[in-house]
C-alpha positions in Angstrom: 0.0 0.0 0.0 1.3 3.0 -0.8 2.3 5.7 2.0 0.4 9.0 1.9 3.0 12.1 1.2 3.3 14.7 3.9 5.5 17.5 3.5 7.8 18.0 5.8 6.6 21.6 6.0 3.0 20.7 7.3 4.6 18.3 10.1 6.9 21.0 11.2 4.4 23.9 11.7 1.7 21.2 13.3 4.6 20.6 15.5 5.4 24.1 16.4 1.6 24.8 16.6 1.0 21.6 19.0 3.7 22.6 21.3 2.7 26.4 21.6 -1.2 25.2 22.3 0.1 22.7 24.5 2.5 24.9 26.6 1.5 28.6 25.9 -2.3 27.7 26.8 -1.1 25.7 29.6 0.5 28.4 31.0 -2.8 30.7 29.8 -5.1 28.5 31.3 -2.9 28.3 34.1 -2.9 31.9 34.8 -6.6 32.6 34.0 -7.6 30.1 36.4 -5.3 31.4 39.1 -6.9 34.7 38.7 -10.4 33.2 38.8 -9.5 31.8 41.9 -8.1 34.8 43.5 -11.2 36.9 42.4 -13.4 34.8 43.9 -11.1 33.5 46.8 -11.1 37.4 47.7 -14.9 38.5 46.9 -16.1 34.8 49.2 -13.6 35.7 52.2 -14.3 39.3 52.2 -18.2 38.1 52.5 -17.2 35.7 55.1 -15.5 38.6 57.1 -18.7 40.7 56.6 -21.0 37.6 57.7 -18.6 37.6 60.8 -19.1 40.7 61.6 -22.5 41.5 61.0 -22.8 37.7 63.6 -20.9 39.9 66.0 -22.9 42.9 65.7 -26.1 41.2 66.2 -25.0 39.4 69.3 -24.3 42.4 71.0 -27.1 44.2 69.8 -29.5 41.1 70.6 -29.3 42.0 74.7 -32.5 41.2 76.8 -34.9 43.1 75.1 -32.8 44.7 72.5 -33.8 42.7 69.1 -35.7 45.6 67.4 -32.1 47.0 67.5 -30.9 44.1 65.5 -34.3 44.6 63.2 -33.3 47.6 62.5 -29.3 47.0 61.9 -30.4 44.9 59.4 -32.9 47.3 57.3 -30.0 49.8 57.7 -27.4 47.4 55.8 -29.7 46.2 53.1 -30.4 50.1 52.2 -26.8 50.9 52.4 -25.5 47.8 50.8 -27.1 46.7 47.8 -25.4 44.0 46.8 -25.5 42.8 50.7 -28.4 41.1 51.4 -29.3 39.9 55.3 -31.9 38.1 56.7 -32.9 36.2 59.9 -35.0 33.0 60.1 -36.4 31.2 62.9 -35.2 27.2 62.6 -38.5 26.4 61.4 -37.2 28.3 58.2 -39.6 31.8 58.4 -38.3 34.9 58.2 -38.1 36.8 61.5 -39.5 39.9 62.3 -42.4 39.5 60.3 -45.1 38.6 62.8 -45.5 39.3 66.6 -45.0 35.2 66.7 -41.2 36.0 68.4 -42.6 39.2 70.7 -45.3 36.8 71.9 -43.0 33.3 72.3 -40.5 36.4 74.2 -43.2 37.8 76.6 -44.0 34.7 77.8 -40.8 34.2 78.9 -40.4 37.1 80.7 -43.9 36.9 81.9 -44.2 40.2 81.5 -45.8 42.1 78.2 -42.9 44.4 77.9 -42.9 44.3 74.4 -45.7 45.9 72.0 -47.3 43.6 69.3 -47.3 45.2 65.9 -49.0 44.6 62.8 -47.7 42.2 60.6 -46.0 42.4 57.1 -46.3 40.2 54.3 -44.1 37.2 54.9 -41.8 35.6 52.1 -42.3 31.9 51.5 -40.4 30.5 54.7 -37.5 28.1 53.8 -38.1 23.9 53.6 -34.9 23.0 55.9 -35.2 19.9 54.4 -35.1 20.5 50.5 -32.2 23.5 51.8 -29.0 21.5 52.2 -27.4 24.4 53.4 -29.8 25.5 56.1 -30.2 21.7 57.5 -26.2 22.2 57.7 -26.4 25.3 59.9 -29.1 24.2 62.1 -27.0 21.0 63.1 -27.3 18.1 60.6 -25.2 15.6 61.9 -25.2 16.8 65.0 -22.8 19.8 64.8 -23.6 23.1 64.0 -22.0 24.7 61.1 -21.4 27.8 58.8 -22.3 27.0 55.2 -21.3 28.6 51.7 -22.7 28.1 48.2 -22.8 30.3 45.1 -25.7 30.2 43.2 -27.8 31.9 40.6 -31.1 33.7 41.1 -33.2 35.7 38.6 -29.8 36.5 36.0 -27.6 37.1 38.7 -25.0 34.8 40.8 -24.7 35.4 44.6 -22.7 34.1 46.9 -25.0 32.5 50.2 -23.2 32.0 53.9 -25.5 31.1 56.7 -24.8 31.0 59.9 -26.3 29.6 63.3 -27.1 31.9 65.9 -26.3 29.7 69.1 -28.4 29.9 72.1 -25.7 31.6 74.6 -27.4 31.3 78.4 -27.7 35.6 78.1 -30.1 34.8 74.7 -32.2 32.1 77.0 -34.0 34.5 79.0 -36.0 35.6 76.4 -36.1 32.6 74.0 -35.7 30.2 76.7 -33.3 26.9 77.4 -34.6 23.7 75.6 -33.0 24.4 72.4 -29.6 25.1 71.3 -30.3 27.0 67.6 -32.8 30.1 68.3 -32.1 31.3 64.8 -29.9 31.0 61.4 -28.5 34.2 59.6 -28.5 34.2 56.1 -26.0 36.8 53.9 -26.2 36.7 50.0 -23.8 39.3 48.2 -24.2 39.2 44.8 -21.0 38.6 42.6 -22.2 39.1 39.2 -19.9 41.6 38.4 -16.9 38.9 39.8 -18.7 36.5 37.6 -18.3 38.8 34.7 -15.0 39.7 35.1 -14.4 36.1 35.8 -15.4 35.7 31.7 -13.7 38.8 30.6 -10.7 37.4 32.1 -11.1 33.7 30.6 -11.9 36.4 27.0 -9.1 38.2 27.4 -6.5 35.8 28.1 -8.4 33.4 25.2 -7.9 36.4 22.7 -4.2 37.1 24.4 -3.4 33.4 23.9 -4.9 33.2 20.3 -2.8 36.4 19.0 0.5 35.1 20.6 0.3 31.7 19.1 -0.4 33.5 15.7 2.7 35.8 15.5 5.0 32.9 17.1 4.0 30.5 14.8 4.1 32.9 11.7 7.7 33.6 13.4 9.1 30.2 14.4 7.8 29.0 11.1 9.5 31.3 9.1 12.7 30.7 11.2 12.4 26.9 10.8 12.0 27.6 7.1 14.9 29.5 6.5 17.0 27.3 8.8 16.0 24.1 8.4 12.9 23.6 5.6 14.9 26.2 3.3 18.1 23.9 3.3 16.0 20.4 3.1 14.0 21.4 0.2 17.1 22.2 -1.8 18.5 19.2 -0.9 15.9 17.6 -2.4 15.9 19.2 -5.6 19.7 18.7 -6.0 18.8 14.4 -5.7 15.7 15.2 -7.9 18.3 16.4 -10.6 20.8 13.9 -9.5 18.4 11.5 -10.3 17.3 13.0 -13.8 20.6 12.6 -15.4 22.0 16.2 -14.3 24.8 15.8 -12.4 26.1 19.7 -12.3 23.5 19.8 -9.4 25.2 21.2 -5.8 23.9 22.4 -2.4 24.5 25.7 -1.1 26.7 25.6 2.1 25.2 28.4 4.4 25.1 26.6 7.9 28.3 25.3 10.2 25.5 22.5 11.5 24.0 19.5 10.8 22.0 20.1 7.9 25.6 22.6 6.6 27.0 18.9 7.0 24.4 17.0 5.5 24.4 19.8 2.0 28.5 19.0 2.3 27.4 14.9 2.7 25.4 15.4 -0.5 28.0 17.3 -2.8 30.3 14.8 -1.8 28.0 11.8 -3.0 27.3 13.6 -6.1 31.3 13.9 -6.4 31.7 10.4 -5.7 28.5 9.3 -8.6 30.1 11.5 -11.0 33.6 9.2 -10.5 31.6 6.2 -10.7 29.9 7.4 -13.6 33.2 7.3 -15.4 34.5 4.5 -14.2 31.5 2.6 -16.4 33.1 3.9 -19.3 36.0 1.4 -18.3 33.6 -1.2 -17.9 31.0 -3.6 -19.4 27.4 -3.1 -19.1 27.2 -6.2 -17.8 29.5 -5.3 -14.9 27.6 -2.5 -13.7 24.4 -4.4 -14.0 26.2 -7.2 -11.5 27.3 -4.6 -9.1 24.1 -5.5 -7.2 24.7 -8.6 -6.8 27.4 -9.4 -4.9 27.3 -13.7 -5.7 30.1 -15.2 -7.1 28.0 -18.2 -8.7 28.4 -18.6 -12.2 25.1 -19.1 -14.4 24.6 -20.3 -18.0 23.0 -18.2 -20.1 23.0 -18.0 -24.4 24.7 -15.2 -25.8 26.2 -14.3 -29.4 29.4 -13.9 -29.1 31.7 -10.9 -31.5 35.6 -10.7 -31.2 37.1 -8.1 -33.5 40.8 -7.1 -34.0 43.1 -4.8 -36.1 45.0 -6.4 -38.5 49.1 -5.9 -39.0 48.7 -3.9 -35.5 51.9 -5.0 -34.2 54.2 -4.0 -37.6 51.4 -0.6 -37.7 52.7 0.3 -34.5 56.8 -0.2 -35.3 56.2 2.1 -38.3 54.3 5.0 -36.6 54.9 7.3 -33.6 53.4 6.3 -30.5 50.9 9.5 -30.3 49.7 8.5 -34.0 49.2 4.6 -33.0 47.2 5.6 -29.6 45.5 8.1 -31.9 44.3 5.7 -34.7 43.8 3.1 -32.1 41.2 5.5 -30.2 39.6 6.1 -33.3 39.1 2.4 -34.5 37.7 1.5 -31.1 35.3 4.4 -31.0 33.5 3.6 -34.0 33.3 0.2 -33.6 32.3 0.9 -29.9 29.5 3.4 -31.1 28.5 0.9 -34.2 27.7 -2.1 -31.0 26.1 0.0 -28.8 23.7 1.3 -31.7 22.3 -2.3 -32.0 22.1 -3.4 -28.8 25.8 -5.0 -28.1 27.5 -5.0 -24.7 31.1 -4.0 -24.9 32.8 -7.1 -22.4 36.3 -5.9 -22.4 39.1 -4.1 -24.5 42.2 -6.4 -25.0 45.0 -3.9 -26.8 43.6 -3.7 -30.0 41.0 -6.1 -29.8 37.3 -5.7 -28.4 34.6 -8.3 -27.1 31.4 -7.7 -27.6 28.0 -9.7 -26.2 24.6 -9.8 -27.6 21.9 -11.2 -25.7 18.2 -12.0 -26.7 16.7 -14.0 -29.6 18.0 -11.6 -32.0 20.7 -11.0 -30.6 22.3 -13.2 -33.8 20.8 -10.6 -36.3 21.8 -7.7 -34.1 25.4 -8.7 -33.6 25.8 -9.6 -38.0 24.7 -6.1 -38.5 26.8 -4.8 -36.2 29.6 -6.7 -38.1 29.0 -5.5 -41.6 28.4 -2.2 -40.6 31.6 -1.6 -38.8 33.8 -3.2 -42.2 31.3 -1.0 -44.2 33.0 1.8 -42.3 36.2 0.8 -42.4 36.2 0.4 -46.2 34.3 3.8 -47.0 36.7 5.7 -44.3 39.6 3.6 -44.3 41.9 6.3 -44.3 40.4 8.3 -41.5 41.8 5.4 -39.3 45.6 5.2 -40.8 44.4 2.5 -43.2 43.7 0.4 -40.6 41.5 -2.8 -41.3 40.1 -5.2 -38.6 38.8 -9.1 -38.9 35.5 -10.2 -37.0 35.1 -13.5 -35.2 31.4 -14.5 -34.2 29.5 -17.5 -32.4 26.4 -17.9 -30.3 25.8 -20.6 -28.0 26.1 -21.2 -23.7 29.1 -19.5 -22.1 29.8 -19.0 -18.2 28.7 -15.8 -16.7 30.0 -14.5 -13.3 31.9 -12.4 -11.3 35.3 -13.7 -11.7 38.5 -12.5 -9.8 39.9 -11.8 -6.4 38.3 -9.9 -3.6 40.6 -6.9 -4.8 40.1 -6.8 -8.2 37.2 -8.7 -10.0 35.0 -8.4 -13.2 31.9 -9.5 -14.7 32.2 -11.6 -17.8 31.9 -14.7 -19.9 34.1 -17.6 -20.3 33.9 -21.3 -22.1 34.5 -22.7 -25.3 31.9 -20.9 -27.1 34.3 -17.6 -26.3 37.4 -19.3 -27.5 35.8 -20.3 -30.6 34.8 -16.9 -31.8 38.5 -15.6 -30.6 39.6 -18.0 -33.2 38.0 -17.0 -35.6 38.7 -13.5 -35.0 42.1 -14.3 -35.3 41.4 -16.1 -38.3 39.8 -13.4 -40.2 41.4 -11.6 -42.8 41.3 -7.6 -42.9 37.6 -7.0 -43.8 36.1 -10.0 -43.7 34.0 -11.8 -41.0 33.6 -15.4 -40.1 31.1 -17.0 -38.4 30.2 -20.3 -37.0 27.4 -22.8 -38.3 25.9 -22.5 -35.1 26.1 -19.0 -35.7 24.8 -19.1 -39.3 21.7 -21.8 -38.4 20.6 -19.1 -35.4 21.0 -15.8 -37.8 18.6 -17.9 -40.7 16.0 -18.9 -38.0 15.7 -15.2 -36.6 15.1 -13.8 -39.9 12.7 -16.6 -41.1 10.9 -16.2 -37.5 11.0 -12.2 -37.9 9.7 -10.6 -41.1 10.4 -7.1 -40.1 14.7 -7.9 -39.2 15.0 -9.7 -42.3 13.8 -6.2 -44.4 16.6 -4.6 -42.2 19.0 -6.7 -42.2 20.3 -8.4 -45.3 23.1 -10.7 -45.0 25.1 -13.2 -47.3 26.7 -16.3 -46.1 29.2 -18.1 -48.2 30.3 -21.6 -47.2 30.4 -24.0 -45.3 34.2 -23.9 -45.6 36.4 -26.0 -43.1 38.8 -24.4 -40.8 41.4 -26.0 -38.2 41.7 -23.7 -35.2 44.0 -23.7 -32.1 42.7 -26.0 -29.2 40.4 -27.9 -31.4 41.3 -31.5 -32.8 38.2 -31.1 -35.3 37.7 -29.1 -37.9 35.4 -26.1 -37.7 33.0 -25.7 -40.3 32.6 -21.7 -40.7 31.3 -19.1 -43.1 31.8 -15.8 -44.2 29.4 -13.2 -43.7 28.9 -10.2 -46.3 25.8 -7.9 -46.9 23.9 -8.9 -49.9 22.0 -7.2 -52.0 18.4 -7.1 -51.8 17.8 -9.4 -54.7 19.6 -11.9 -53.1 18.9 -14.7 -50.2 20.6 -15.9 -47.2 
């Protein structure tokens, strides 16, 4: 399955991006909560402080006889205080002062009317102490006691609630008697909607703070991982991209004493190092290269067509002449003949001095390799004295040979060996200047590939002559050979 492409650049700035959410909004979130906390920590203890003191107040205004002072107290500070709201209500969960129930409860106590009945007010719906967690808290659920705190909304607007017990002390029992320890819970609500408002601007502010910083740092850190690192990658990439196409002039700038300045300096140096190689296959068979990934030294059998050619009267050529107009000529003979095998397929196995060997592989390889042959004594006898009046003789078989890597761990090379070689060497050697000679293993193959291929035999058109017999080095029988020659086209092989 293939592997989706990401650029690098996308995986980079989603990094960069990732790591300022995680750790600039960590730190945001951080801070905006902290000050969340302190708002409220400070509005809830500075309501606490006021629910102390407004407990203190009462019980020293709540002497024998003195509770209309405490009424009153409290009217004074809801006027004044509007976001301070204070009530009292009895444990049963009314609201005091509302009815002459207390003044009557009171007077009996004292057994004395001392204090004046007085019309009642509309009363509030009294509190359920047992839907109102927090009330059933003050009054002693549980056994103790307790203040109680809650924040909670009301009509659009969030309050913060602390109730507290008022205890029983033995100067309170006089009037409200001694068989029970609550006589009353106080109830403060100061209303924090602004805190809860600021709360939000905050958690706005610092979203809108946090939103704009990771902006500009990413535009910035992207930019600077661009021009450092993505800038340097990307031109890396384009210099194996040309590399790769053929165009080996391609280099990396050096800008950076660091790891990607010594990665660009890695790469020029492999392109150095590709352009060497690349020469060195000048020196060197196709087939050579071709092995050079596969490092096995096991031989295999494989058919080939075999072509062995080799300048004639080299040796007295060379006597006669100066050595820069023998290497001269000699370059010039092998180049055509080089460029003439490549054209139709050939692989150039090795130079030897003056001679070459020459493979051709495939089913035509026979026809490909007979071309090759005329067209390089065609040459030779239209241009003969481009090349010093040099002539060459051609050699040619096809049949199984020996292909491996053969050599030493130190110097090795990719070739063919077996008697099918030796036989076209022979016959090489056996050729006279212009001619060519061929097997009849050779000759039965090059008939079969034209009669199998119409289209090769209007290309090529060859003319055998023989069989003739010839005694070679190495071989107790006689050879039965032929000479090759382009025909004309009325002719037949």
């Amino acid at each position: 399955m293939r592997t989706r492409f990401i650029p690098i650049t996308l995986k980079v700035n989603a990094l960069i991006l990732a790591t300022m959410i995680l750790g600039i909004g960590g730190i945001t979130v951080a801070l905006a909560g902290s000050l969340i906390v302190t708002i409220e920590d400070i509005n809830q203890r500075d309501t606490l402080r006021q629910a102390d003191t407004i407990y203190a107040a009462i019980e020293s205004l709540m002497l024998p006889g003195q509770a209309l002072l405490a009424q009153g107290y409290f009217e004074r500070l809801n006027i004044v205080d509007q976001d301070l709201m204070i009530q009292l209500y009895r444990t049963s969960g009314e609201q005091a002062f509302q009815d002459n129930k207390t003044i009557n409860t009171v007077n009996s106590y004292l057994m004395n009317p001392r204090f004046e009945t007085r019309d009642a007010v509309a009363s509030p719906l009294p509190i359920n102490p047992q839907e109102d967690r927090l009330f059933s808290q003050a009054l002693g659920e549980g056994g103790v006691p307790r203040d109680s705190t809650e924040i909670l909304s009301s009509e659009g607007n969030t309050y913060f609630r602390v109730l507290k017990p008022l205890i029983n002390l033995p100067k309170c029992t006089v009037c409200h008697g001694a068989d029970h320890t609550i006589r009353g819970v106080l109830e403060i609500k100061s209303d924090i909607s602004d805190t809860v408002s600021l709360q939000r601007t905050a958690v706005f502010a610092s979203g809108g703070a946090f939103f704009a910083l990771v902006v500009i740092l990413g535009f910035g850190l992207s930019r600077f991982m661009g021009r450092i690192i993505l800038g340097p990658v990307r031109q890396i990439a384009q210099a194996c991209t040309a590399v790769t196409d053929g165009d080996f002039s391609a280099r990396v700038a050096v800008h950076q004493q660091d790891e990607i300045g010594g990665l660009a300096q890695r790469i020029n140096t492999m392109i150095e190092g590709l352009i060497e190689r690349f020469k060195l296959t000048q020196y060197v068979s196709g087939s050579t290269v071709r092995s050079l990934s596969d490092s096995s030294k096991t031989g295999i059998s494989v058919d080939l067509t075999l072509l062995f050619t080799d300048i004639r009267g080299f040796t007295s050529y060379s006597e006669s002449n100066s050595p820069e107009t023998v290497v001269e000529n000699l370059n010039k003979v092998l180049e055509v003949q080089t460029g003439i095998i490549h054209r139709h397929g050939g692989d150039i196995d090795k130079y030897v001095g003056d001679e070459i060997f020459a493979i051709f592989e495939g089913e035509d390889g026979c026809c490909r390799a007979a071309q090759t042959a005329v067209d390089i004594q065609q040459e030779f006898q239209d241009s003969g004295t481009v090349y010093g009046g040099l002539q060459v003789g051609v050699g040619m078989n096809t049949g199984a040979v020996i292909m491996g890597r053969m050599g030493s761990e130190a110097r090795a090379d990719f070739t063919v060996i077996g008697d099918n070689v030796n036989i076209a060497a022979r016959l090489c050697s056996a050729a006279q200047g212009g001619g060519i000679l061929v097997t009849a293993e050779f000759a039965k193959a090059l008939k079969s590939c034209l009669t199998k291929n119409p289209l090769i035999q209007k290309s090529y058109r060859f003319s055998l002559e023989g069989p003739m017999g010839l005694s070679v080095k190495g071989k107790r029988r006689t050879l039965r050979v032929y000479k090759l020659k382009q025909r004309e086209a009325s002719h037949e092989s």
